[in-house]
C-alpha positions in Angstrom: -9.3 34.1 -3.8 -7.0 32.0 -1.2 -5.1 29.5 -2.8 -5.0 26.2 -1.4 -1.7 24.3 -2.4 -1.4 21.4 -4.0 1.2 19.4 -2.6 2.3 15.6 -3.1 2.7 13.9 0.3 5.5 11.8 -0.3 7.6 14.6 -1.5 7.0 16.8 1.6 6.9 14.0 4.7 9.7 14.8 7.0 11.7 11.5 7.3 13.4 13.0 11.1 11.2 10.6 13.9 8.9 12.2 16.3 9.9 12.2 19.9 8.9 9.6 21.7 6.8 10.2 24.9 7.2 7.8 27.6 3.6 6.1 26.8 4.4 5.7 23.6 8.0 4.4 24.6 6.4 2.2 26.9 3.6 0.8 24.4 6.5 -0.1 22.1 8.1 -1.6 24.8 5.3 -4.3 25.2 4.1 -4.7 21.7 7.7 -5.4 20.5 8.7 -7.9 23.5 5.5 -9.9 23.6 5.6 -10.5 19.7 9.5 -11.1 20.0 8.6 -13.9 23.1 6.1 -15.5 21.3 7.8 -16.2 18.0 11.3 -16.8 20.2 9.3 -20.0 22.1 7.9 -21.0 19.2 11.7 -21.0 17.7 12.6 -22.7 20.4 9.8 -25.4 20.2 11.8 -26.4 17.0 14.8 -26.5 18.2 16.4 -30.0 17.4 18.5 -31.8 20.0 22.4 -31.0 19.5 21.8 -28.1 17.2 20.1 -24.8 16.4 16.4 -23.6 16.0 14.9 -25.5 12.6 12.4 -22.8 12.5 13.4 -19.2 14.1 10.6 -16.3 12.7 11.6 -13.9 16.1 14.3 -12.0 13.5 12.2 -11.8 10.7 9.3 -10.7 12.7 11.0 -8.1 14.3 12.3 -6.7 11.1 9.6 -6.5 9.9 7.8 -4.7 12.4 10.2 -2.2 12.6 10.0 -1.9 8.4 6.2 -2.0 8.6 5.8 0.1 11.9 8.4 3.0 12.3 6.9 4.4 15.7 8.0 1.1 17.2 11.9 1.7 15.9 12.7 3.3 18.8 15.2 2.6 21.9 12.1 1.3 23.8 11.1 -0.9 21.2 14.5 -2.1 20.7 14.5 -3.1 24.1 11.2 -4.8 24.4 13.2 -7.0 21.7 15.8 -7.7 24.4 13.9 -8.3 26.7 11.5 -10.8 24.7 14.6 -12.9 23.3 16.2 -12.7 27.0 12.8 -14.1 28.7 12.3 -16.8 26.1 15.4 -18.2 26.3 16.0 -18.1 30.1 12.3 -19.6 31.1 13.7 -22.7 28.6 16.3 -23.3 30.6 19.1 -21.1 28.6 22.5 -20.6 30.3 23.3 -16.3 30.4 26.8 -16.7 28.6 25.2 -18.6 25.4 21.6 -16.6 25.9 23.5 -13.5 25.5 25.4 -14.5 22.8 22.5 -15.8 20.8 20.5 -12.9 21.4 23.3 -10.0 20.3 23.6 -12.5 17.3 19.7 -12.0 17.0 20.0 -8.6 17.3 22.6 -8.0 15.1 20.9 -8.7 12.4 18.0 -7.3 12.6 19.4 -4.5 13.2 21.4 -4.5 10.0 18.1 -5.3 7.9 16.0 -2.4 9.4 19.2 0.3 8.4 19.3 -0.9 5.4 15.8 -1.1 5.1 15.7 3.1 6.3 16.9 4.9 2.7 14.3 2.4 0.9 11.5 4.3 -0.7 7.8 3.2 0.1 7.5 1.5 -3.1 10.5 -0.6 -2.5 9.7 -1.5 0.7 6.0 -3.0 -0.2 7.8 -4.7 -2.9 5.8 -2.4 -5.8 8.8 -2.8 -8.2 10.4 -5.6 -9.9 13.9 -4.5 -8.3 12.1 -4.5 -5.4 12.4 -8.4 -4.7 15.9 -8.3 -5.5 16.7 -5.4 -2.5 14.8 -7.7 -0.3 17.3 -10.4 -1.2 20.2 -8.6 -1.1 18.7 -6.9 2.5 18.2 -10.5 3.8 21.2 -11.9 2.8 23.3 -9.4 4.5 21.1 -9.7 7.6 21.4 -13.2 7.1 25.1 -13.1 7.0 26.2 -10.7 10.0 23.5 -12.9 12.4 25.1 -15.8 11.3 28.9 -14.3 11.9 28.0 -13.1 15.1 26.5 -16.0 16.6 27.6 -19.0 14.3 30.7 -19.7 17.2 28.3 -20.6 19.5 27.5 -23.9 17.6 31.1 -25.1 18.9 30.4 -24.2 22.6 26.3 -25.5 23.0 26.3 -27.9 19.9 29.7 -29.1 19.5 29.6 -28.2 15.4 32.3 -26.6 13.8 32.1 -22.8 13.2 31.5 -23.3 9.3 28.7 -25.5 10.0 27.4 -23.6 12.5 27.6 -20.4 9.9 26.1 -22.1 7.5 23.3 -23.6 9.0 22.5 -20.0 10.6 22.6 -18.3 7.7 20.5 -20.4 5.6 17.7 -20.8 8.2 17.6 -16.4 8.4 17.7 -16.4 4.9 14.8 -18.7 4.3 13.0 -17.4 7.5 13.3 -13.8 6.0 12.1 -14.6 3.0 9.1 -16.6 3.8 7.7 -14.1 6.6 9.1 -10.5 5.3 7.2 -10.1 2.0 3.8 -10.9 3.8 4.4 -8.2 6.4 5.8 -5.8 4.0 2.9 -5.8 1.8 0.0 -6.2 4.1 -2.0 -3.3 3.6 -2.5 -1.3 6.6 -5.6 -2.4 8.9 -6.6 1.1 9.7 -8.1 1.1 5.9 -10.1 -1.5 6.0 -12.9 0.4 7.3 -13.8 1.9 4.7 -14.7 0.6 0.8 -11.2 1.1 -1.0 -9.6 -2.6 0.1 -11.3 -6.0 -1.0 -11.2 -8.5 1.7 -9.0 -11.7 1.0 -11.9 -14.2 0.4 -13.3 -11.7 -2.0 -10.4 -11.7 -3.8 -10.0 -15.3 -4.5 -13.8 -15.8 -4.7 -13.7 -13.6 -7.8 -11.0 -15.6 -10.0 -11.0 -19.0 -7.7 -8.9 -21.1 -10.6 -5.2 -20.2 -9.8 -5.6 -20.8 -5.9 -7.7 -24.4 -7.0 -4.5 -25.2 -9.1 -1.9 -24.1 -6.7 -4.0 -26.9 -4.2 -4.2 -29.3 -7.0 -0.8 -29.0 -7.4 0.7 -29.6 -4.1 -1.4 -32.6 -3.9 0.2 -33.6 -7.0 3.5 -33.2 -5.3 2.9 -35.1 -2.1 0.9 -38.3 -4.6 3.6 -38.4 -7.2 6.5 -37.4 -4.6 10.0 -37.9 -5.9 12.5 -34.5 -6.6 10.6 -33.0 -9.0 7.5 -32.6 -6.7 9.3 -29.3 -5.2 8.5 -27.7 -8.4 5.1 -28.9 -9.0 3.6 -25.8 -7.8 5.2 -23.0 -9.2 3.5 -22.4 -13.0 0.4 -22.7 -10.4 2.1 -19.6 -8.0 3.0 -18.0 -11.3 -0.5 -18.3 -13.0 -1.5 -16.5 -9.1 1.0 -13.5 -9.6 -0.3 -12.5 -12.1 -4.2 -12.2 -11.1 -3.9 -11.7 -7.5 -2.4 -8.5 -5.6 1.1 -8.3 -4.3 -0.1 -9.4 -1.0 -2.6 -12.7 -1.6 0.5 -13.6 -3.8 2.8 -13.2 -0.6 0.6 -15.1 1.5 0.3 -17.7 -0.9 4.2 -18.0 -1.4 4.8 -18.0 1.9 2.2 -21.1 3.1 3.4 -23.2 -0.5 7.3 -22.4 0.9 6.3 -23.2 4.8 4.5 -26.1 3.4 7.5 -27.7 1.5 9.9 -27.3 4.6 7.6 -29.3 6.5 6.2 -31.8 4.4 9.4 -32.7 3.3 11.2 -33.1 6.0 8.4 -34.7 7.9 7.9 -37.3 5.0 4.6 -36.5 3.6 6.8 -35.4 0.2 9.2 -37.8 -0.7 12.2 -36.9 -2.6 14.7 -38.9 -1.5 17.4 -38.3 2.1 21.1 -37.7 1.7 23.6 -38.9 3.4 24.7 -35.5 4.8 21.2 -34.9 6.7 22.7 -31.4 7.4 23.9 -30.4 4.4 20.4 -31.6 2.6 18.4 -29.7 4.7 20.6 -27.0 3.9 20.3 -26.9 0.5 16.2 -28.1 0.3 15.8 -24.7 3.1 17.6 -22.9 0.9 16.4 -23.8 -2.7 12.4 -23.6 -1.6 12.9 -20.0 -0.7 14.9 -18.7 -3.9 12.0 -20.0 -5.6 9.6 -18.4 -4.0 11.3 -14.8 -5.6 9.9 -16.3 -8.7 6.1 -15.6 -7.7 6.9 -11.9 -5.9 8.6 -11.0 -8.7 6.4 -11.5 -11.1 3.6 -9.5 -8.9 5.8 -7.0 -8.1 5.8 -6.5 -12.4 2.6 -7.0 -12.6 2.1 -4.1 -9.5 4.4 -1.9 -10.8 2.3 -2.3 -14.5 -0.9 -2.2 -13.0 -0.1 1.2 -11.0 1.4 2.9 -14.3 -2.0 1.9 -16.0 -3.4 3.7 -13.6 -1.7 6.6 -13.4 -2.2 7.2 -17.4 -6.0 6.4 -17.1 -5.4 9.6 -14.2 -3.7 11.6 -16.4 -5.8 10.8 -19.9 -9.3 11.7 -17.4 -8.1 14.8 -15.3 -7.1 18.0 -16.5 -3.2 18.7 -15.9 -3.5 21.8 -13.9 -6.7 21.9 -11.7 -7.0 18.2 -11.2 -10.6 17.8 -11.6 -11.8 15.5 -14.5 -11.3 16.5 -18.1 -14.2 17.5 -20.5 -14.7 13.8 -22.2 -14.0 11.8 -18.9 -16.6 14.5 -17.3 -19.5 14.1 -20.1 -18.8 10.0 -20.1 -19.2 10.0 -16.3 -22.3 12.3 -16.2 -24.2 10.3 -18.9 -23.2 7.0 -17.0 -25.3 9.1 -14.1 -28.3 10.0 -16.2 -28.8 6.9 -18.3 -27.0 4.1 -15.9 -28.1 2.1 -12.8 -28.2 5.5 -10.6 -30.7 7.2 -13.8 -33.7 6.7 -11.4 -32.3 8.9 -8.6 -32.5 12.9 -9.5 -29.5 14.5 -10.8 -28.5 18.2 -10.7 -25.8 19.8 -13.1 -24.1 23.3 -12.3 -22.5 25.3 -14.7 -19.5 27.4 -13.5 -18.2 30.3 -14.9 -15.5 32.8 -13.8 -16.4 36.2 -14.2 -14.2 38.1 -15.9 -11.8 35.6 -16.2 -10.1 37.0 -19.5 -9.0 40.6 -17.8 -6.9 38.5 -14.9 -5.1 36.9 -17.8 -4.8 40.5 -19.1 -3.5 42.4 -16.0 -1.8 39.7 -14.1 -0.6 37.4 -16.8 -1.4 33.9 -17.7 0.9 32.2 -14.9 -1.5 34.4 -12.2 -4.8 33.3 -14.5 -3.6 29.6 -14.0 -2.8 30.0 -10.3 -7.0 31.2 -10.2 -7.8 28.3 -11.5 -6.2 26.2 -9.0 -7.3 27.6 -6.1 -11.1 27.9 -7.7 -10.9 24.4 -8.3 -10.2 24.1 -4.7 -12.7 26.3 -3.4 -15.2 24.1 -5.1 -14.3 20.8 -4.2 -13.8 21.8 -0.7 -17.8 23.2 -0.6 -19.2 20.5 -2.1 -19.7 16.6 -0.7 -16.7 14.4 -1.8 -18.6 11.8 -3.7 -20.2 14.6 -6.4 -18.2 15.0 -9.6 -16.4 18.0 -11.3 -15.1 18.8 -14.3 -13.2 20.9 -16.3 -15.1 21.8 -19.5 -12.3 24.4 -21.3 -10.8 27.7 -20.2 -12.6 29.2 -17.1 -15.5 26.9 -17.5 -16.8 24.1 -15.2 -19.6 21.6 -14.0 -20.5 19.9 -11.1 -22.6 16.6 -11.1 -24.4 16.2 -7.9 -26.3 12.9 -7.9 -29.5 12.3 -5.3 -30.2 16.0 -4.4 -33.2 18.1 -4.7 -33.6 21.2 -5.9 -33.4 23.1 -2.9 -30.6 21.0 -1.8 -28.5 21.6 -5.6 -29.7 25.5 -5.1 -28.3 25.8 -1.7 -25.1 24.5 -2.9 -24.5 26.8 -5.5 -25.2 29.4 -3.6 -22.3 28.8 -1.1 -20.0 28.1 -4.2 -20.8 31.9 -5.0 -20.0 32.9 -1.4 -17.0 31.0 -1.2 -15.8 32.2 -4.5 -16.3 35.7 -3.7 -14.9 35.5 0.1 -11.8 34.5 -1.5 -8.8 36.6 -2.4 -5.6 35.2 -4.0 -2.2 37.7 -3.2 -0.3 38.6 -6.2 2.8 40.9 -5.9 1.6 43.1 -3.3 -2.4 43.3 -4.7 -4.7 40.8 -4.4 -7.1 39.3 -6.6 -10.5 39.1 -6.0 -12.8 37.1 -8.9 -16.9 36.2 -8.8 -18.5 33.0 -10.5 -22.0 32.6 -12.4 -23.8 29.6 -11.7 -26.5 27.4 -13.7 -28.3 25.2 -12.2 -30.3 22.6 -13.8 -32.7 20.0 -11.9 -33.7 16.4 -13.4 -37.4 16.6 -11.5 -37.9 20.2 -13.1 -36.6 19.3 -16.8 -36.3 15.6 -17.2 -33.7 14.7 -19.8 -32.8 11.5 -21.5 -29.1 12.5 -22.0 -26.4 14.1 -20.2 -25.9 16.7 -22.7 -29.6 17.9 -22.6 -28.8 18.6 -19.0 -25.9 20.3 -19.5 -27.1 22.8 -21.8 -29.9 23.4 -19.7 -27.8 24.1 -17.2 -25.8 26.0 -19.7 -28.5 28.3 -20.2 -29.4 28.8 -17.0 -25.6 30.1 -16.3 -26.5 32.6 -19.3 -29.4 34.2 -17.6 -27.3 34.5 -14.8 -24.3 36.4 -16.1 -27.0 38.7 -17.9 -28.4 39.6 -14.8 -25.3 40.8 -13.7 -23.0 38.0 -12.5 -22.0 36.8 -9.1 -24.9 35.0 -8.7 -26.8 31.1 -9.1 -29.8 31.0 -11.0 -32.0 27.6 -11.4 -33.1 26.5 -14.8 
């Protein structure tokens, strides 16, 4: 029998990029510039007069894309950046010295957030671990910092500010920019999935536990009828209570339009709180203050991610058998009488019984290490002949089943039949030899010997696979 390696993805993907063809340079070219344009106008739209952008996503969008999409981190799609921030600021009007100044500062640190965004695993960068949050601070912060060091001298020559000022007041509004669009585009599950069954659409999510999003509402109403400082933190036990029962992303989305909500609101009066006399420094510190609290919220998802994954993975490993993969004998039985006696009872049900033949003189002549290598690969053999959505399990040693749910008889013959072939057409190499095995098949029908449990079936199935080994093996007989 052929093995078929078991391998985990994320341990074998080669992290060196693909070449880039000049249609796929060119694509990233036009994706990157027109998204870059777009969010540089709208930047520029809130642009106050006398100082820099209020609101400037371009930087955090284009880190992100090039986090979230790596076949657009190339020299084209670099460029296409260029050229977006370039065209933006020159159809406004933008004089080339400062427009090139502002745009390396732009640039620079996005730059800086994608490489140090490159030797992140996966899991850090969808934010799946509580450290997580805390790298995407740190990450912004520095990208915050070189942008703002790079262009902050330009405040002296366009907006006559000092270069402190002007430092600050960059770095706090690529801070909180970073921080309010990042975590939404890192953890935005791909749209390619969608298609099939495995991702629950947004609505569906809230629709099924409605009560934290109605009190994160209730409470920024609170904040803008009560008003006064406190008002800021009015919604957070409400983002909290949504951490904790929605999925890393609905709880991004949902920090991101209670933190884009706050510097708006605020600013534009609907929350009052109370004006400094230092307009810039109080924006400064309000920008600044709403986003740190928003790591709160992602913080607590990303724990409640990271504990909801490892809950997984021990249900995995407490239902599947260690070295074939396929489900162990209990989870096996509990799933086949869920089958038989459930919802999907009505619909026929066939069980096969696997056996390998003559699977105790492999141990004997090859050793144990070559008999577990078999059962790999058999395990294989059979999951690859059969559809994906029927069930098999490990029952002990060489021993397995198949469910196969909404078959006939014919259909549940047939398939046996090619397991057999498969099976047989197989060879697995083994210093030099090879080794050839056989399997005995029992089938058992629900039409041809109704049962009211699971087990019933099984050992009629059971018997079945006796008959067959006494009539000589290799073959699948029907019960």
């Amino acid at each position: 029998m052929l093995v078929t390696e078991r391998t985990m993805a994320a341990a074998q993907i080669k992290t060196q990029p693909l070449p880039v063809s000049l249609q796929q340079g060119v694509i990233a070219f036009f994706i990157v510039g027109v998204m870059i344009l777009m969010a540089s106008l709208f930047g520029i739209l809130t642009r106050p007069m006398g100082f820099l952008a209020a609101f400037w996503p371009a930087n955090a969008i284009l880190l992100g894309l090039m986090v979230c999409m790596p076949r657009l981190a190339n020299p084209w799609g670099w460029l296409g950046a260029l050229a977006g921030y370039l065209l933006a600021d020159f159809s406004t009007g933008g004089e080339i010295t400062v427009t090139f100044w502002l745009t390396f500062a732009n640039m620079a640190g996005a730059v800086t957030g994608y490489l140090l965004y490159r030797p992140m695993s996966g899991v850090d960068r969808r934010l799946g671990r509580p450290q997580s949050v805390l790298y995407l601070l740190a990450i912004c912060s520095a990208a915050a910092a070189v942008s703002a060091l790079a262009g902050a001298g330009a405040a002296g020559i366009v907006f006559d500010r000092g270069f402190l000022i002007g430092f600050e007041f960059w770095f706090v509004t690529e801070l909180v920019n970073s921080l309010v669009i990042l975590p939404v585009m890192l953890t935005a599950p791909d749209p390619t999935r969608f298609k099939g069954t495995g991702h629950t659409s947004f609505r569906a999510v809230i629709g099924a536990n409605w009560l934290p999003a109605a009190a994160l509402a209730a409470s920024l109403v609170a904040g803008v009828i009560v008003g006064g400082p406190g008002a800021i933190a009015f919604p957070v036990p409400a983002l909290l209570w949504c951490a904790l029962f929605y999925p890393m992303f609905v709880t991004a989305v949902m920090t991101s339009a209670f933190s884009a909500w706050l510097l708006i609101a605020i600013p534009l009066g609907f929350i009052d709180i109370g004006v400094s006399s230092n307009q810039l420094e109080w924006t400064s510190s309000l920008r600044l203050g709403v986003a740190l609290m928003a790591l709160g919220p992602l913080t607590v998802a990303a724990i409640n991610s990271a504990r909801a994954e490892l809950m997984n993975r021990l249900a995995y490993v407490a239902d599947h058998c260690s070295l074939t993969g396929v489900l162990s004998r209990r989870a096996f039985i509990d799933f086949g009488s869920k089958v038989v006696t459930g919802a999907d009872g009505t619909r026929p049900v066939a069980v096969l019984m696997l056996d390998i033949d003559h699977f105790k003189s492999v141990n004997d002549r090859y050793g144990h290490a070559a008999g577990d290598r078999v059962l790999t690969a058999f395990a294989d053999v059979v999951a690859e002949t059969v559809r994906s959505r029927d069930v098999i399990g490990r029952l002990g040693g060489e021993e397995f089943a198949i469910v196969l749910s909404g078959v006939t008889e014919a259909h549940a013959k047939q398939v046996a039949e090619r397991i057999v072939e498969a099976v047989e057409a197989g060879r697995l190499p083994e210093d030099g030899q090879s080794i050839g095995v056989t399997v005995s098949i029992g089938v058992a029908h629900s039409t041809r010997r109704p049962a009211s449990r699971f087990e019933d079936l099984l050992a009629v199935a059971d018997e079945a696979l006796y008959r067959a080994k006494k009539a000589g093996r290799n073959r699948a007989i029907m019960a």
